[in-house]
N, C-alpha and C positions, 0 to 999 in steps of 0.2 A: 702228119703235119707237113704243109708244106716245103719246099726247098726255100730257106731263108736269105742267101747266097743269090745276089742276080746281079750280074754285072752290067753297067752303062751300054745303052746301045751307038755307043759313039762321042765326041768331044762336046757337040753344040747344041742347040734345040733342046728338044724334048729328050733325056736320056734315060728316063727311067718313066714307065706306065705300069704301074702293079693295078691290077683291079681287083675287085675283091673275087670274082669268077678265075681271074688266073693265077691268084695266091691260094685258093681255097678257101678264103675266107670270107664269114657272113654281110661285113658293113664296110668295112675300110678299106680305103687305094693309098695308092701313094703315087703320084708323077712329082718329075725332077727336072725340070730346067734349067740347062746354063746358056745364058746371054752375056752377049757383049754391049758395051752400053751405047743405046739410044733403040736397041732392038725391047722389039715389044713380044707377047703370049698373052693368048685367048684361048678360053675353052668354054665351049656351053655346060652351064653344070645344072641344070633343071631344076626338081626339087632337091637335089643334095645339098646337106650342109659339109661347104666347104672352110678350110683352115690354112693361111696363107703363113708359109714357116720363111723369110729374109733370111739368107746365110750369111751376105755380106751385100754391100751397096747400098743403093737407093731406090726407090718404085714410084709409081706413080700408079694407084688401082682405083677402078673403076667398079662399079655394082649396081645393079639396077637403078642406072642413073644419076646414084652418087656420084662421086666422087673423094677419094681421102686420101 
């Protein structure tokens, strides 16, 4: 099994990038962003389906041309 233990690679941005190749595991990642507000994140995500988890605040996200 994996090491399930990974700590932040820092205060801001992207802090956490689990992919499923560097966990070990067959489907799931996990990345972690902390922003300050009016900062934005993107990431190309292809064909994955992805799962947007709000810890706290407010967002403004965008998807193939949506917008919600």
């Amino acid at each position: 099994m994996a090491d399930l233990l990974v700590k932040p690679r820092g205060t801001h941005g992207k802090v956490h990038d689990i992919t499923p190749e560097s966990a070990g595991w067959s489907y799931v990642g996990f990345g972690l962003y902390r922003l300050h507000p009016g900062e934005t994140a993107a990431e190309a995500t292809g064909n994955r389906e992805v799962i947007l988890v709000l810890v706290e605040g407010k967002a403004r996200i965008s998807a193939a041309g949506q917008n919600f």
